[in-house]
C-alpha positions as CSV (number, residue, x, y, z in Angstrom):
1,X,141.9,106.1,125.1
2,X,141.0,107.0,121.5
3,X,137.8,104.6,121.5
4,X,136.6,106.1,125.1
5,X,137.2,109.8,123.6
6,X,135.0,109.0,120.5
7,X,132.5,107.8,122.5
8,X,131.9,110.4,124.6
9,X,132.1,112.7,121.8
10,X,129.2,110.7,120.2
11,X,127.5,110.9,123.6
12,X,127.3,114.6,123.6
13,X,126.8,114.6,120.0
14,X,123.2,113.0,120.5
15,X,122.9,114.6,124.3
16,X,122.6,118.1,122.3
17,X,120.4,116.9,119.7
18,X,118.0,115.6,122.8
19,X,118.0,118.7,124.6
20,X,117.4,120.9,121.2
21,X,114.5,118.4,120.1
22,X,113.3,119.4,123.8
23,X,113.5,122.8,123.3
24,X,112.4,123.0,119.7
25,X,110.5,119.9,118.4
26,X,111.6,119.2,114.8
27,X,108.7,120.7,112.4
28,X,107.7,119.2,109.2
29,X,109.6,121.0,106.4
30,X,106.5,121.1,104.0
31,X,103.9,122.4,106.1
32,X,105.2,123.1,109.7
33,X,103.6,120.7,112.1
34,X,105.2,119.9,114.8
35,X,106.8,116.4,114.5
36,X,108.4,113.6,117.2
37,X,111.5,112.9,114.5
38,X,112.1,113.6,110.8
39,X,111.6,116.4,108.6
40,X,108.3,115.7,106.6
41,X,105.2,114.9,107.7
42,X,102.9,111.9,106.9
43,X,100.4,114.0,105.3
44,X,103.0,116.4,103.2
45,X,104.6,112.7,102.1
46,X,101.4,111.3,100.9
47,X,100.8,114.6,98.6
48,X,104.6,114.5,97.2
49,X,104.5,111.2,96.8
50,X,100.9,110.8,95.0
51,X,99.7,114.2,93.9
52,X,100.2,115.2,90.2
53,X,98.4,117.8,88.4
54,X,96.9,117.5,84.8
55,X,98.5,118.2,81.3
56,X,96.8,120.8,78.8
57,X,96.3,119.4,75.9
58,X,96.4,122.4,73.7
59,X,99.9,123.9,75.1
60,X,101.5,120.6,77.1
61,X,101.9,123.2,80.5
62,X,100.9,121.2,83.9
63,X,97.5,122.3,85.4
64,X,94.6,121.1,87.9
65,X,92.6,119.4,86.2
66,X,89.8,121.8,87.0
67,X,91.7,124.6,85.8
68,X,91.4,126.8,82.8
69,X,94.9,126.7,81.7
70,X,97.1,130.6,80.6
71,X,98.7,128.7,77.3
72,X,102.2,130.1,78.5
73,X,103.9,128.4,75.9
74,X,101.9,129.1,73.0
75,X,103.4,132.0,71.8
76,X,107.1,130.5,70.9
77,X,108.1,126.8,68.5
78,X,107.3,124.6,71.8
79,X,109.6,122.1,71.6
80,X,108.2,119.6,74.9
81,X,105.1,117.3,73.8
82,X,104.5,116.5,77.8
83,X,105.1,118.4,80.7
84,X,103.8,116.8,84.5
85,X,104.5,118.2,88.1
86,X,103.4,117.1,91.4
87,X,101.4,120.2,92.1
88,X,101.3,124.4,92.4
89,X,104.0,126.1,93.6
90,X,102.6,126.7,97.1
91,X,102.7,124.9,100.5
92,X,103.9,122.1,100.8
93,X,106.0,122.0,97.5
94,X,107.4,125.6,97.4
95,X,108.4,125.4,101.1
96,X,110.1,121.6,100.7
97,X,112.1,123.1,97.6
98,X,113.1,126.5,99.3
99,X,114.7,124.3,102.3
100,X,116.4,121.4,98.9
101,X,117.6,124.2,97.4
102,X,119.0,127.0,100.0
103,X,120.0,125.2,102.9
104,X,121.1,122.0,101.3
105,X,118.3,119.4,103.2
106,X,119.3,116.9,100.2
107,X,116.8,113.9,102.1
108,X,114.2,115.7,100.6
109,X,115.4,115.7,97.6
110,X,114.9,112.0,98.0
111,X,111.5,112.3,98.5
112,X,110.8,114.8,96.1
113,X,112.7,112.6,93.8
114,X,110.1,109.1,94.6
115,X,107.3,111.9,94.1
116,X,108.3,112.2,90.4
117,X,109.4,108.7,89.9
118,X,105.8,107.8,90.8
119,X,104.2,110.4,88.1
120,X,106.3,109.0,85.6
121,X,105.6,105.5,86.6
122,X,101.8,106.4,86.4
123,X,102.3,107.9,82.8
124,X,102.4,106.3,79.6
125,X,103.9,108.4,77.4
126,X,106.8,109.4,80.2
127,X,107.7,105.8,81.3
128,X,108.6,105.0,77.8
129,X,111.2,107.6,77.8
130,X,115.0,106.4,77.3
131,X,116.7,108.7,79.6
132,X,116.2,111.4,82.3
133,X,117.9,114.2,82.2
134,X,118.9,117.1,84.6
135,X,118.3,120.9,84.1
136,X,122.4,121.9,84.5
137,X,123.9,124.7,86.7
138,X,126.6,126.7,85.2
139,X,130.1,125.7,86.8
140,X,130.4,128.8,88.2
141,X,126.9,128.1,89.7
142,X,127.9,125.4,90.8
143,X,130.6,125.9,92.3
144,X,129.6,128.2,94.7
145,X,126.3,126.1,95.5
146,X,127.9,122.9,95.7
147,X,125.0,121.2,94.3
148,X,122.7,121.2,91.6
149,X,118.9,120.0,92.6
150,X,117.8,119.1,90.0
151,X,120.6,116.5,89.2
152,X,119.1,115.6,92.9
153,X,115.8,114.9,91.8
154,X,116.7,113.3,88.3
155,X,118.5,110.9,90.2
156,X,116.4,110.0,92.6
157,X,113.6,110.0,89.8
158,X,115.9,107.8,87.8
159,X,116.3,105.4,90.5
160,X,112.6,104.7,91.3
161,X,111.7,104.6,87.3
162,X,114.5,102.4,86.1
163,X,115.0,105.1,83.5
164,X,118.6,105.6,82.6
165,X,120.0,108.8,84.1
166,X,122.1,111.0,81.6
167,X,123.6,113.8,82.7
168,X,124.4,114.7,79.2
169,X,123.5,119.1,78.9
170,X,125.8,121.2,79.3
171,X,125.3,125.3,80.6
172,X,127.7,127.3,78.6
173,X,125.6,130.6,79.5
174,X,126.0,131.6,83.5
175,X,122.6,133.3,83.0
176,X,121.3,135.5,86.2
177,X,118.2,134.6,87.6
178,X,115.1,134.2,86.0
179,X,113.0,135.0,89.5
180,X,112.7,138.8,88.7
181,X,112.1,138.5,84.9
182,X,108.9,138.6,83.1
183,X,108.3,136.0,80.3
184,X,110.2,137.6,77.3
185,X,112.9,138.8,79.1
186,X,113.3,135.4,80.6
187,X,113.6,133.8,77.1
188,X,116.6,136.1,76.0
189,X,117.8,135.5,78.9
190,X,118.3,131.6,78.2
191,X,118.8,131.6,74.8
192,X,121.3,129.4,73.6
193,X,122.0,128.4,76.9
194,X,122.3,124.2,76.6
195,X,124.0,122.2,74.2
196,X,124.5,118.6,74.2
197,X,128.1,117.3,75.1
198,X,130.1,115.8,72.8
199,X,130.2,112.5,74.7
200,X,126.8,111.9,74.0
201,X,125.8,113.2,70.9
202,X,125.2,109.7,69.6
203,X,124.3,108.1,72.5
204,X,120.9,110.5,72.7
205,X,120.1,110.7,69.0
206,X,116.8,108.8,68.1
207,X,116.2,108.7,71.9
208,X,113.5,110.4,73.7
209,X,114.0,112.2,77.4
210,X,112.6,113.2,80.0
211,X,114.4,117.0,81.5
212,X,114.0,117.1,84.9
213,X,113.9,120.5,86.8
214,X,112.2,121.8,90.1
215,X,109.8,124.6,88.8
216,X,108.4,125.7,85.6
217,X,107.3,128.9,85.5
218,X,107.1,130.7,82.1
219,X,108.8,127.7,80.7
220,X,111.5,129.6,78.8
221,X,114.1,127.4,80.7
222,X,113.0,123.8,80.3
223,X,112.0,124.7,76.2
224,X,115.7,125.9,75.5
225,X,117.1,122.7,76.9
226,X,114.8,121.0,74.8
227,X,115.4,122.6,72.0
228,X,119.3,121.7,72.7
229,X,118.1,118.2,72.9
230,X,116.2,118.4,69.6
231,X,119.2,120.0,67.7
232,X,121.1,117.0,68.4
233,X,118.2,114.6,66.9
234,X,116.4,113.4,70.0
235,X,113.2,112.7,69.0
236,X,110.8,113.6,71.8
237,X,111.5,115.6,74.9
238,X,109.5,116.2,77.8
239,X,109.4,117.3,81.4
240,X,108.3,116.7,84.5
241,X,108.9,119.3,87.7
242,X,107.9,119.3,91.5
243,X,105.9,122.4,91.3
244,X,103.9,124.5,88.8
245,X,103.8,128.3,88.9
246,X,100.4,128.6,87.8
C-alpha cells in the first residue's frame, strides 16, 4: 500500500510539472529564451563558461580588453596582484547571479562555478595558486540566508581546478550592504572585517590564494580580505569574480 501511494504521489509530482512546462515553458535564467528543459541556455553556457575579460596592468581591476580601465583601486595599499571575472555585470551574468543568490537556484552556481574554474585554468599566474578561498558571510548572514554563494562558486571553482578549497576567513563584522554605498563609505564599512582562523594560520602562511566572490565593484570588499590574508603571511592573493561592475 505504501509503495502504490508513493507512486502515485510521484505521478502527480511530474503530471504538474508537465502541465506547468505547458503553460509556462521553462526560460533560460541568463537571458530569457524560451527553453524545452533546463534553466540556461546553450548560448548563455558558452559565454559563462568561456568568456573572461582582461586584467589592467596598472591597477590589477578586470576590464575588456578594449576598455580604458577607471583605476578603482589605485587610491588605497592594493593588496591583490591579479584580479579576473567572466565578464560585466549585465545580462547574462547579473541576471544568473540575482536568481544564485536570491532564490537559491544553487545549479547555477555549478555552472558559474566551471565558468571560473576554466579562467583560472586558462591563467598562469592563477593556476599556480595553493588554495581558493571563499568571500565569508557573517553568521548572522548566514543564518538567515542559508547559504553563502560564494562558498558555492569556490567550490565548484575548486573542483574543476584541482586547487585546494579553504574555507579558512572568518567575518567578525555583520557589515550592511555595500549596494547603496559609494566607494569610501564602502571601505569604512569593511574595515577590519576578515581575519584568518586560528585553525589555519599555519596552514596558509607562505601560501598564495585565490578569494573568490561574485562581484567586484569598488573592490573595498575583496582588498580587506586580502589584506586579512596578507597579515597572516600569505604571500600573494588574488581574485577572480563572475561579474565586473565596470
Amino acid at each position: 500500500m505504501h509503495s502504490i501511494l508513493k507512486l502515485a504521489q510521484r505521478f502527480l509530482t511530474e503530471l504538474k510539472d508537465v502541465l506547468i512546462d505547458l503553460g509556462f515553458p521553462p526560460k533560460c535564467l541568463g537571458c530569457g529564451k524560451e527553453l524545452d528543459k533546463g534553466n540556461i541556455c546553450d548560448k548563455c553556457f558558452y559565454l559563462v563558461t568561456t568568456n573572461s575579460l582582461g586584467t589592467c596592468v596598472l591597477c590589477g581591476y578586470p576590464k575588456a580588453f578594449n576598455e580604458k580601465c577607471r583605476h578603482p583601486l589605485i587610491r588605497n595599499n592594493n593588496v591583490l596582484l591579479r584580479i579576473r571575472a567572466l565578464g560585466k555585470y549585465e545580462t547574462p551574468y547579473q541576471n544568473l547571479l540575482h536568481n544564485l543568490k536570491y532564490y537559491e537556484c544553487i545549479n547555477l552556481g555549478k555552472v558559474l562555478g566551471l565558468g571560473l574554474a576554466n579562467l583560472i585554468n586558462s591563467d598562469p599566474i592563477l593556476s599556480r595558486a595553493d588554495f581558493i578561498v571563499p568571500i565569508p558571510l557573517h553568521s548572522a548572514r548566514f543564518r538567515e540566508r542559508g547559504f553563502n554563494q560564494a562558498e558555492v562558486l569556490a567550490a565548484e571553482a575548486s573542483f574543476g581546478s584541482g586547487i585546494e578549497f579553504l574555507n579558512c576567513l572568518k567575518r567578525k563584522k555583520n557589515t550592511k550592504s555595500q549596494i547603496t554605498l559609494k566607494h569610501d563609505a564602502r571601505i569604512k564599512n569593511v574595515s577590519g572585517a576578515f581575519v584568518v582562523k586560528d585553525d589555519f594560520l599555519k596552514k596558509v602562511k607562505d601560501r598564495r590564494v585565490i578569494l573568490v566572490d561574485d562581484v567586484i565593484t569598488t573592490g573595498a570588499t575583496l582588498q580587506e580580505a586580502a589584506q586579512a590574508l596578507v597579515t597572516a603571511q600569505v604571500t600573494e592573493v588574488y581574485a577572480v569574480v563572475v561579474a565586473a561592475a565596470l
